[in-house]
Each structure stands twice: as structure tokens, then as C-alpha cells.
N, CA, C and O of each residue as an XYZ file, in Angstrom:
668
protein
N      37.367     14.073     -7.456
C      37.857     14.824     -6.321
C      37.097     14.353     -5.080
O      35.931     13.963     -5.158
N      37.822     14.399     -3.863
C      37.208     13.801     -2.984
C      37.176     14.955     -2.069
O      38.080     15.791     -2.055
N      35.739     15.024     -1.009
C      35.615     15.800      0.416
C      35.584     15.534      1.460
O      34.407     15.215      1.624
N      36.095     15.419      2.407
C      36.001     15.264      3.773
C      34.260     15.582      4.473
O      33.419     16.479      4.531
N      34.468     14.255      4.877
C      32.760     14.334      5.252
C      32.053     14.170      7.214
O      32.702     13.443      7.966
N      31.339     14.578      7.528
C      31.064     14.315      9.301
C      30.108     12.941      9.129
O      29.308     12.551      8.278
N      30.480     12.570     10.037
C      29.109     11.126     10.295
C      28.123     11.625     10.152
O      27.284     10.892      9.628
N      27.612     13.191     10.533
C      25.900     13.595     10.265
C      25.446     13.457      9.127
O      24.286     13.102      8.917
N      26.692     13.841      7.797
C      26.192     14.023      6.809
C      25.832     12.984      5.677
O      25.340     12.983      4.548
N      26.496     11.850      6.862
C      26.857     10.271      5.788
C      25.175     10.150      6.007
O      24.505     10.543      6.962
N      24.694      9.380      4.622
C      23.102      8.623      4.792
C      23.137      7.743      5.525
O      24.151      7.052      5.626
N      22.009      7.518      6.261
C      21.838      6.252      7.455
C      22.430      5.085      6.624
O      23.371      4.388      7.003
N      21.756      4.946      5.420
C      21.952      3.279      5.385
C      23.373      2.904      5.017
O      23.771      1.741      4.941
N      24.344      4.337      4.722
C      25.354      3.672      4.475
C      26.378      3.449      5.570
O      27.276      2.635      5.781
N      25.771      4.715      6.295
C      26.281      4.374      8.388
C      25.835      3.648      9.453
O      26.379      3.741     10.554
N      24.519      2.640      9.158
C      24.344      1.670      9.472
C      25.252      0.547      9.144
O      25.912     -0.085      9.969
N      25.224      0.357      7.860
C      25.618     -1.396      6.794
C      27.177     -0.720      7.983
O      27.097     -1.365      9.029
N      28.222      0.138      8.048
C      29.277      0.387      8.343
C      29.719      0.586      9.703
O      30.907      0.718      9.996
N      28.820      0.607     10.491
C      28.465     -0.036     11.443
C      28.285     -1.060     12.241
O      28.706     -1.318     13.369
N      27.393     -1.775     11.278
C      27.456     -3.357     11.577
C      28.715     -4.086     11.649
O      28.916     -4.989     12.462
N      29.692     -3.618     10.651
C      30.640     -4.493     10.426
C      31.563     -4.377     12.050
O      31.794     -5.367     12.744
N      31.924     -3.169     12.355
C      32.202     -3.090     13.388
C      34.147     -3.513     13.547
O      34.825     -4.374     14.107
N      34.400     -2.217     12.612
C      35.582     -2.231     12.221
C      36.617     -1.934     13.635
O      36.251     -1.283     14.614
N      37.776     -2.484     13.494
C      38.528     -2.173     14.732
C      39.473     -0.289     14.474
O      40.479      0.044     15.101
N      38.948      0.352     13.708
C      40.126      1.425     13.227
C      38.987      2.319     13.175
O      37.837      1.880     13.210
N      39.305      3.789     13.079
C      38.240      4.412     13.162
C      37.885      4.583     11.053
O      38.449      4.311      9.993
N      36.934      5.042     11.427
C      36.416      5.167      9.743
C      36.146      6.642      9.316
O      35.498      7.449      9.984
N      36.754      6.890      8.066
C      36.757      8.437      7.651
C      35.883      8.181      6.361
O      36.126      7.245      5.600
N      34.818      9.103      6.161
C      34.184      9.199      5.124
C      34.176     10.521      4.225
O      34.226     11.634      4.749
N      34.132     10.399      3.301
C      34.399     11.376      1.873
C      32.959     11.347      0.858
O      32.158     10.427      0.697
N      32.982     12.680      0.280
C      31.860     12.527     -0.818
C      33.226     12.453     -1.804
O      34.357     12.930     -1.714
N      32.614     11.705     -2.677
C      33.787     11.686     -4.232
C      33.044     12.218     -5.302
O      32.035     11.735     -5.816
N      33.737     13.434     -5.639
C      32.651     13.892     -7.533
C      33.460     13.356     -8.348
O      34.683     13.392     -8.485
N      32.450     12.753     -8.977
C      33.119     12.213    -10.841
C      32.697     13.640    -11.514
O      32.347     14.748    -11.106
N      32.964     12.892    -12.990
C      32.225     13.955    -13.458
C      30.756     13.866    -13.965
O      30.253     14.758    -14.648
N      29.881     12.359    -13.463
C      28.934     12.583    -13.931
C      28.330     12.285    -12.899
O      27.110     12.263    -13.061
N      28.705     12.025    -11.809
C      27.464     11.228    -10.340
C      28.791     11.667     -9.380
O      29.934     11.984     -9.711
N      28.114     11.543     -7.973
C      28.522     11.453     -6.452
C      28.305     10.454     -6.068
O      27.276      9.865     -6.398
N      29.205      9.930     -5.239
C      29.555      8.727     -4.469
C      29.827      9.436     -2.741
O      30.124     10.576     -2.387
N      29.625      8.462     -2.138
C      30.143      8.434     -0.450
C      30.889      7.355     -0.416
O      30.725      6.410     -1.187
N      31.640      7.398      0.348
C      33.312      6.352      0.749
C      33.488      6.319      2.151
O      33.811      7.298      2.825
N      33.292      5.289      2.543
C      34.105      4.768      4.047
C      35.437      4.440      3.863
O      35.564      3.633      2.942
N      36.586      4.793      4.442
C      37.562      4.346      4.615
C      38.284      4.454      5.761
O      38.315      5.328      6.628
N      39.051      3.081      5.579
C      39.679      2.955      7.421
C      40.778      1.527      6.884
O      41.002      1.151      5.733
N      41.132      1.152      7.764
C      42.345     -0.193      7.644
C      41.902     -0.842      8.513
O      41.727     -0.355      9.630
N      41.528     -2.451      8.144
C      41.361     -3.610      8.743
C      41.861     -4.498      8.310
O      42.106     -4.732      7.126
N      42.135     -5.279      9.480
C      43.272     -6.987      9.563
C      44.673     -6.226      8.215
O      44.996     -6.873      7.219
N      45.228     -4.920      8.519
C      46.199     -4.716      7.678
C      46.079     -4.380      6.254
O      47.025     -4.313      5.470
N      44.438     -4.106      5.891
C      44.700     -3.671      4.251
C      43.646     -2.350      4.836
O      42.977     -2.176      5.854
N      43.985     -1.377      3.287
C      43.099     -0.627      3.060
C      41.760     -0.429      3.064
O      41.952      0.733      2.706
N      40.736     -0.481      3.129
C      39.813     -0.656      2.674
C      38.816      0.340      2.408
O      38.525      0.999      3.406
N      38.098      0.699      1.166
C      37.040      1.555      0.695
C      35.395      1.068      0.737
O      35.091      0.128      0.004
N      34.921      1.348      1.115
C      33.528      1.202      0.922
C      32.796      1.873      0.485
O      32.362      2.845      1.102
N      32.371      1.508     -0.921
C      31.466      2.730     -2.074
C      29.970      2.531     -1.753
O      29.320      1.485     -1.770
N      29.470      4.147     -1.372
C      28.392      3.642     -2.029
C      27.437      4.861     -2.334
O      27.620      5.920     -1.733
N      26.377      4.724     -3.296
C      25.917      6.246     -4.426
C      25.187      6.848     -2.968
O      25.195      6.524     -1.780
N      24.566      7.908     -3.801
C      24.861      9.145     -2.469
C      23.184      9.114     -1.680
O      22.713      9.905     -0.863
N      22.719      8.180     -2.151
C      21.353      7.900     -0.981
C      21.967      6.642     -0.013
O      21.352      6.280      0.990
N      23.034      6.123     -0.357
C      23.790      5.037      1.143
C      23.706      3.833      0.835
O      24.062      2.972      1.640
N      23.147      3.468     -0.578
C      23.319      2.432     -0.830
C      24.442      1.145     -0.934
O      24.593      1.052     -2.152
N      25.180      0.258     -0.397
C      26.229      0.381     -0.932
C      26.626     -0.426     -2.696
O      25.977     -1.321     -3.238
N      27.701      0.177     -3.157
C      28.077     -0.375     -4.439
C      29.014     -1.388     -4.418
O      28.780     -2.561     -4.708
N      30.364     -0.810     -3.980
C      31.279     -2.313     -4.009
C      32.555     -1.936     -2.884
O      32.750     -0.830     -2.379
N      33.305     -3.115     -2.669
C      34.137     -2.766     -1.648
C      35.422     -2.929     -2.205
O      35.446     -3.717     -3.150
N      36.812     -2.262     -1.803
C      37.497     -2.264     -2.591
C      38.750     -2.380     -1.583
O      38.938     -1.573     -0.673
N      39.354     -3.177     -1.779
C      40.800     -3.577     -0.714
C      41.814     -3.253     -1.017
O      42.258     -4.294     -1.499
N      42.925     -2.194     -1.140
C      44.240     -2.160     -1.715
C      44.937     -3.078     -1.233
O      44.956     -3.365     -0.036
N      45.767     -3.791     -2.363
C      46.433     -5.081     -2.125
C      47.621     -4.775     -3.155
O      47.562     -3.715     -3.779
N      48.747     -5.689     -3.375
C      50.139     -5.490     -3.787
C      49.381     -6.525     -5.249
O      48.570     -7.426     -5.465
N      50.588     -5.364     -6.122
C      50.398     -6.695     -7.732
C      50.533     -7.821     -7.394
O      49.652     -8.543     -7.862
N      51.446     -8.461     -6.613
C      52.211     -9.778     -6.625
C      51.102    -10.377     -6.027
O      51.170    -11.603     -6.117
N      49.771     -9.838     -5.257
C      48.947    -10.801     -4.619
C      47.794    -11.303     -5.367
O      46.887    -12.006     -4.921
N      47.972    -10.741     -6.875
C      47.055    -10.946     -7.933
C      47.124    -12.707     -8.348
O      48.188    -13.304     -8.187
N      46.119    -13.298     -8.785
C      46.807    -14.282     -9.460
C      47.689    -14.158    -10.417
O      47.907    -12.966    -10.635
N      48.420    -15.008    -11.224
C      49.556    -15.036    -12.230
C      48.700    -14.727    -13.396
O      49.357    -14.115    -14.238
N      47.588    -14.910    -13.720
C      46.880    -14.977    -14.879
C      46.495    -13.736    -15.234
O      46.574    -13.372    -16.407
N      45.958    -12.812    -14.101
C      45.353    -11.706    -13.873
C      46.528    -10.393    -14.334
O      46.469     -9.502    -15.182
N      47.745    -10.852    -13.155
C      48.674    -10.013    -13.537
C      49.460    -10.101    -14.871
O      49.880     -9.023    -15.291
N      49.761    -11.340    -15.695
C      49.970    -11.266    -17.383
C      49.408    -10.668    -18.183
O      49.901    -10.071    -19.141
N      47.503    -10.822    -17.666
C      46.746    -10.043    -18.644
C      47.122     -8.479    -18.310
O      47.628     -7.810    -19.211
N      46.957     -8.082    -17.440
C      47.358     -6.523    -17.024
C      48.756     -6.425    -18.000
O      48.925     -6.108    -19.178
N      49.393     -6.730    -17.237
C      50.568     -6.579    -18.149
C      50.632     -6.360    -19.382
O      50.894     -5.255    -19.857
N      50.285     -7.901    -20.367
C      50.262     -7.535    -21.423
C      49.281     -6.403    -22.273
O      49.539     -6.045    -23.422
N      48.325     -6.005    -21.625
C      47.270     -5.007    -22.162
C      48.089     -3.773    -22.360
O      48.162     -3.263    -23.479
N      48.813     -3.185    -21.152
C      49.503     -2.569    -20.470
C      50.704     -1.888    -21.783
O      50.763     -0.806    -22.367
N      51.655     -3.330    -21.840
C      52.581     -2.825    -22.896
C      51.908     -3.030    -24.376
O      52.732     -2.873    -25.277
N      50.600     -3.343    -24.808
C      49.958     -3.321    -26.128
C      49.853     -1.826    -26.499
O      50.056     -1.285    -27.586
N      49.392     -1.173    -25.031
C      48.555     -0.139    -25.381
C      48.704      0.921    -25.279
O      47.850      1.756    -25.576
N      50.372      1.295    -24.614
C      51.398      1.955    -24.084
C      53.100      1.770    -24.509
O      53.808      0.765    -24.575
N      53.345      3.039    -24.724
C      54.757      2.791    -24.912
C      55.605      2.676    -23.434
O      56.755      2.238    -23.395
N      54.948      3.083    -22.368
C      55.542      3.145    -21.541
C      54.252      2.825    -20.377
O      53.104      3.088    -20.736
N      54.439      2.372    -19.277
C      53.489      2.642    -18.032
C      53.586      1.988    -16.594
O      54.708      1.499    -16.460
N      53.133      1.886    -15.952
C      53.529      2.260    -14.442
C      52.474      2.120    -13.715
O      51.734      3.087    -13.529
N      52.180      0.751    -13.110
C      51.036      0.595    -11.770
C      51.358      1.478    -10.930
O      52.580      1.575    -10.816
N      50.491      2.495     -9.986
C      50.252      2.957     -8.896
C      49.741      2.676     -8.243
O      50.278      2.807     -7.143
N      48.250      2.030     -8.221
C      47.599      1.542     -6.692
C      47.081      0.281     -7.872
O      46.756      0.349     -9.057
N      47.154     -0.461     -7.233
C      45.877     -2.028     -7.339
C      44.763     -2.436     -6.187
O      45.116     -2.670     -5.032
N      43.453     -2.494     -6.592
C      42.724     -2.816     -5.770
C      41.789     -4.360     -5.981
O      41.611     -4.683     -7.155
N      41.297     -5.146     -5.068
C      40.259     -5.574     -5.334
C      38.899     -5.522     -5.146
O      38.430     -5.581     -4.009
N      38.396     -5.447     -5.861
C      36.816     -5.147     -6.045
C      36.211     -5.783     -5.858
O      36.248     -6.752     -6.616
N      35.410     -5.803     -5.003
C      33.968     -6.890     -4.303
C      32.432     -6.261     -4.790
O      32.077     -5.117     -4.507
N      31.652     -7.171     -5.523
C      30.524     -6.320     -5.906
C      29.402     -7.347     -5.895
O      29.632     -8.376     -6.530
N      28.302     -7.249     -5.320
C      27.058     -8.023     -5.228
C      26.633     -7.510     -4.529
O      26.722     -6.291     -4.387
N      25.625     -8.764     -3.407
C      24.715     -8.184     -2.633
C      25.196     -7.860     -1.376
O      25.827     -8.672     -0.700
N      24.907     -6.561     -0.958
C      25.080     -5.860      0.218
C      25.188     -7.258      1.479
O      26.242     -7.698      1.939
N      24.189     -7.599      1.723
C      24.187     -8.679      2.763
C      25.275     -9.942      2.414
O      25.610    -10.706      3.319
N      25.648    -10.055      1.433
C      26.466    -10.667      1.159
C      28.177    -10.410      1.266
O      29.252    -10.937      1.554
N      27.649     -9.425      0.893
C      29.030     -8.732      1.093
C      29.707     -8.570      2.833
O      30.883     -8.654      3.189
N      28.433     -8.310      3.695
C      28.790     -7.962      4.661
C      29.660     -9.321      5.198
O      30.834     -9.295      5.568
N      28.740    -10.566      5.139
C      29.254    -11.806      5.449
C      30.472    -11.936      4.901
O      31.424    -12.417      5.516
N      30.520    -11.567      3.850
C      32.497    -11.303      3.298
C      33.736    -11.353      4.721
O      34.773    -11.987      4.912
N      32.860    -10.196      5.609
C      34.242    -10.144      6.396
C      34.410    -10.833      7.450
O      35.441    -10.652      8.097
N      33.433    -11.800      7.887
C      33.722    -12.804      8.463
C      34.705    -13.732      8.328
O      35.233    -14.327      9.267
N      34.994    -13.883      7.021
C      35.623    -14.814      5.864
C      36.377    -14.480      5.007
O      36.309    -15.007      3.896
N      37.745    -13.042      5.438
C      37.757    -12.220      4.304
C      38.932    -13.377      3.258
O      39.609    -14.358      3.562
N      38.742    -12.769      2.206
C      39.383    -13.512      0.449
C      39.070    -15.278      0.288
O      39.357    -16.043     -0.634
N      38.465    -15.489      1.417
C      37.558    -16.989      0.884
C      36.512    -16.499     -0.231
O      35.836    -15.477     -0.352
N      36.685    -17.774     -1.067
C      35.752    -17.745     -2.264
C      34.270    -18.090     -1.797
O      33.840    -19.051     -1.159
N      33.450    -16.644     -2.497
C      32.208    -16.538     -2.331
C      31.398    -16.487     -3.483
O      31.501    -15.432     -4.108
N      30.458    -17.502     -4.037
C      30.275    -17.395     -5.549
C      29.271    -16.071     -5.806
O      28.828    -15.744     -6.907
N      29.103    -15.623     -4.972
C      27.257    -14.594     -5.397
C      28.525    -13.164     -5.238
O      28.200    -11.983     -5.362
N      29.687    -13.555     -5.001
C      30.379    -12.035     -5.097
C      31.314    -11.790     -5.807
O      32.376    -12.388     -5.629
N      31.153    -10.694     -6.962
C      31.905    -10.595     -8.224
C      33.281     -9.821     -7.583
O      33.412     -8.896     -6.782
N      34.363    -10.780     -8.443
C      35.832    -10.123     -7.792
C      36.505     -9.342     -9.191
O      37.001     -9.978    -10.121
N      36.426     -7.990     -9.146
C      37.585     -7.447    -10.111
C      38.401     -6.836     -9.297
O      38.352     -6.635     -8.083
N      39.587     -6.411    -10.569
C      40.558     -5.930    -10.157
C      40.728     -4.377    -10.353
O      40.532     -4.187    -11.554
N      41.006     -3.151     -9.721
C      41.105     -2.295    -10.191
C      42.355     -1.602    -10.259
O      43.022     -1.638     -9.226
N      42.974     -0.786    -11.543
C      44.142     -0.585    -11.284
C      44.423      0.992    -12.072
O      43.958      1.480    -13.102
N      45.242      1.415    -11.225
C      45.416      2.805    -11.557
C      46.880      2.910    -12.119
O      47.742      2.494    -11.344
N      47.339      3.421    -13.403
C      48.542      3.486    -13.976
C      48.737      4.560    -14.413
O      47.700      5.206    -14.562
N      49.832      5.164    -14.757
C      50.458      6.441    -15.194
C      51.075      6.023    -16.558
O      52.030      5.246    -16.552
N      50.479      6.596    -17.957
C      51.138      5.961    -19.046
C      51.879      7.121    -19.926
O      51.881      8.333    -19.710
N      52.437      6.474    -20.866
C      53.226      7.208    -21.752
C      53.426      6.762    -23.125
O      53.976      5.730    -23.509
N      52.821      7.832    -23.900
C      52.698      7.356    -25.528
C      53.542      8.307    -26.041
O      53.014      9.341    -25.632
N      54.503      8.631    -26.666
C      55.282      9.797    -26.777
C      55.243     10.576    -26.464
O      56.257     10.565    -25.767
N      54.748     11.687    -26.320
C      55.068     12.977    -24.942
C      53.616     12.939    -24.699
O      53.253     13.996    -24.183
N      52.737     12.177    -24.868
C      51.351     12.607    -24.169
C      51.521     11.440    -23.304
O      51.833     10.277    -23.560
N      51.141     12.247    -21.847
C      51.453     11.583    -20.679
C      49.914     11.378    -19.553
O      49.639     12.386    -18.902
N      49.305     10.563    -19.423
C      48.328     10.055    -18.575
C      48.399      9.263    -17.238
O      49.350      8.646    -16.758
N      47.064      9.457    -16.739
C      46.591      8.613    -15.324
C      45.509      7.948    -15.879
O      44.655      8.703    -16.343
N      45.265      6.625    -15.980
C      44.024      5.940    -15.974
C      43.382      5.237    -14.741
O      44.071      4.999    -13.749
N      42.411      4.991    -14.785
C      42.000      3.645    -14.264
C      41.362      2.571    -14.724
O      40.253      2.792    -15.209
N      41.763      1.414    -14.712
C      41.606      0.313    -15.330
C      40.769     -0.745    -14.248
O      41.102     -0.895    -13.072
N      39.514     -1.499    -14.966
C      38.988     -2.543    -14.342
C      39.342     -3.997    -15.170
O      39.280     -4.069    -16.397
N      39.634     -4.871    -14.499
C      39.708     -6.196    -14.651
C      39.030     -7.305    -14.629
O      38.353     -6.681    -13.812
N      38.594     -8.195    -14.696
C      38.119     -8.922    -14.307
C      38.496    -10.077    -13.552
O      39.727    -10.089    -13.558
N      38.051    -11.075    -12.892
C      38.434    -12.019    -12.431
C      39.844    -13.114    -13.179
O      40.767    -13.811    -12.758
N      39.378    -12.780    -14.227
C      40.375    -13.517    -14.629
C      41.160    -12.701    -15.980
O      41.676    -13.203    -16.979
N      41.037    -11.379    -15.616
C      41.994     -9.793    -16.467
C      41.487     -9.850    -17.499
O      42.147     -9.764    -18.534
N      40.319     -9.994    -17.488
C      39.860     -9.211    -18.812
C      39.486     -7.919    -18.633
O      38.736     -7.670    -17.690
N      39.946     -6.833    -19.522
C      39.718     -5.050    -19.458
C      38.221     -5.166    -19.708
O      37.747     -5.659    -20.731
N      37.506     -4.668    -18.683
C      35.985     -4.073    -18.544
C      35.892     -2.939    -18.944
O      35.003     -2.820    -19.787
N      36.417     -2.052    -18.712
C      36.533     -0.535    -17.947
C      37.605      0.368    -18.346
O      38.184     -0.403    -19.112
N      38.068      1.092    -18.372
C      39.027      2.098    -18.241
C      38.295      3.545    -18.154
O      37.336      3.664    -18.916
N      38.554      4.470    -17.475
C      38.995      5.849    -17.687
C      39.758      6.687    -17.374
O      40.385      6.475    -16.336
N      39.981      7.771    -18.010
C      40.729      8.629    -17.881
C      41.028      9.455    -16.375
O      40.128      9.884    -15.652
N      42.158      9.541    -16.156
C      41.752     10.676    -14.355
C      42.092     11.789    -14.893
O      43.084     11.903    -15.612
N      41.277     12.758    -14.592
C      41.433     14.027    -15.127
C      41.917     14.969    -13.531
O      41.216     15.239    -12.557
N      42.941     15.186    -13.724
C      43.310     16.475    -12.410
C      42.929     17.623    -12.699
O      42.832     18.019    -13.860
N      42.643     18.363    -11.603
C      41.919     19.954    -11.521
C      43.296     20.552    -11.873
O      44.377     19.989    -11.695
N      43.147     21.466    -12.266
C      44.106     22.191    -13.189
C      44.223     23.446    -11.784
O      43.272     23.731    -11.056
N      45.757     24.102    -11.669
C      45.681     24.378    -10.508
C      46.480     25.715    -10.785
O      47.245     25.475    -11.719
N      46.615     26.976    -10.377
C      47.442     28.017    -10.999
C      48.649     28.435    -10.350
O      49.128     29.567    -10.285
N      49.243     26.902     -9.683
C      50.382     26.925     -9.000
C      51.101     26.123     -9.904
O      50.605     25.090    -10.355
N      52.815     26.708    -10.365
C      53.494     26.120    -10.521
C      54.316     25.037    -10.196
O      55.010     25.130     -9.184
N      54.380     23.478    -11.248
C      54.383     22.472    -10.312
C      56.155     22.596    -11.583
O      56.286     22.925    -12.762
N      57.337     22.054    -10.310
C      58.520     21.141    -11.230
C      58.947     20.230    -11.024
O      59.769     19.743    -11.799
């Protein structure tokens, strides 16, 4: 679940590093609860994509994450998805795809000088959120990839249970 957050409450270092970059859009930040840790999130849109900026809740940052279209995946990446996809599911359904940028902070920053040029010190996965269907039990996951679609990762999204009737 995510909260709406003020610049006071963001940690310096993660409103500094976000700062520096010196985005042209304004930037909205969120605390995110899992269920086992808190995260802080920058988000805003630059040069036309999404973009998230994670990072744990002293401002460190973790990884950056770009929403981008399946089709901009490589061919290799998107087969493996795929085929995992219908192995492991009778039914299912991409909703968001992201890419994942993860290394060193300073490195990362230099990223956007240069954005989707190949940078070797910065790990690229893929992240992907699907809606599946195994006979009437019906799910949201999220799925990590790797550079070249191998499944790292998955979990479950669990929604807050709500005492409004949904049809």
C-alpha cells in the first residue's frame, strides 16, 4: 500500500540524490508498506516514461524502475516471460512492465545522462505485474526477470480487503 508523502518527510539523502538529477516534471513521493519493510518512492515522468525511484526508508537509494511497453523488451526476454507465464498458468495477463536499474547509486545517477545505453556496473531486470488464472483461483503477482528472463522473484499482491461491495 502506498502513502502520499511532503518533501519534509522524505530523508535528505533520498531528496538530495533526487535533486541532483534535476528532473523536468514535478516529483511526488510515497512511503510504500510491504508486508515486511518500508520503502520511499519518487515518482514523476521524464523524456516520456514513468519513472520510480526506490529507496529503504533511511534514503538510501535501491533501484530505479521505468515503465515501458512489452514490445520494448528484447525478443528473448519477452518468450521467456511468456513461456513461464503459460507453464504456470492456465490463463494470464501482463498489466504493467517495468525496467529495473540496480547498482551503484552514483552510477546510476550517470544513467540519466545516457538513458537505456548499456552500462556494465548496472544490473537490468525486468519487472512484471500479471493477473493469473488457475481454475477459479484468481491472482495478482509480481514477477522479476532477469536480463535475459530468467524468473528471480515472484510475489504475491495481496489487496486490503475492503467492506465495500465490488461487481
Amino acid at each position: 500500500q502506498e502513502y502520499r508523502l511532503e518533501e519534509k518527510e522524505v530523508p535528505m539523502p533520498a531528496y538530495d540524490f533526487v535533486e541532483e538529477i534535476s528532473f523536468d516534471r514535478k516529483v511526488r513521493w510515497y512511503l510504500e508498506e510491504g508486508l515486511d519493510r518500508f520503502s520511499i518512492e519518487a515518482k514523476t515522468k521524464y523524456r516520456g516514461n514513468r519513472y520510480s525511484l526506490e529507496f529503504d526508508s533511511t534514503g538510501v537509494l535501491e533501484d530505479i524502475e521505468i515503465e515501458v511497453e512489452m514490445e520494448e523488451l528484447p525478443a528473448l526476454v519477452i518468450d521467456s516471460i511468456h513461456t513461464y507465464l503459460s507453464k504456470t498458468f492456465q490463463k494470464s495477463k501482463v498489466t504493467k512492465v517495468q525496467l529495473q536499474l540496480v547498482g551503484d547509486p552514483a552510477k546510476l545517477k550517470e544513467w540519466f545522462d545516457i538513458p537505456f545505453a548499456t552500462h556494465e556496473e548496472i544490473e537490468v531486470n525486468y519487472e512484471i505485474v500479471a493477473k493469473t488464472r488457475n481454475g477459479q483461483d484468481r491472482k495478482e503477482w509480481e514477477f522479476l526477470f532477469s536480463d535475459v528472463g530468467r524468473k528471480r522473484n515472484e510475489s504475491e499482491i495481496i489487496t486490503k480487503n475492503t467492506d465495500i461491495l465490488e461487481f
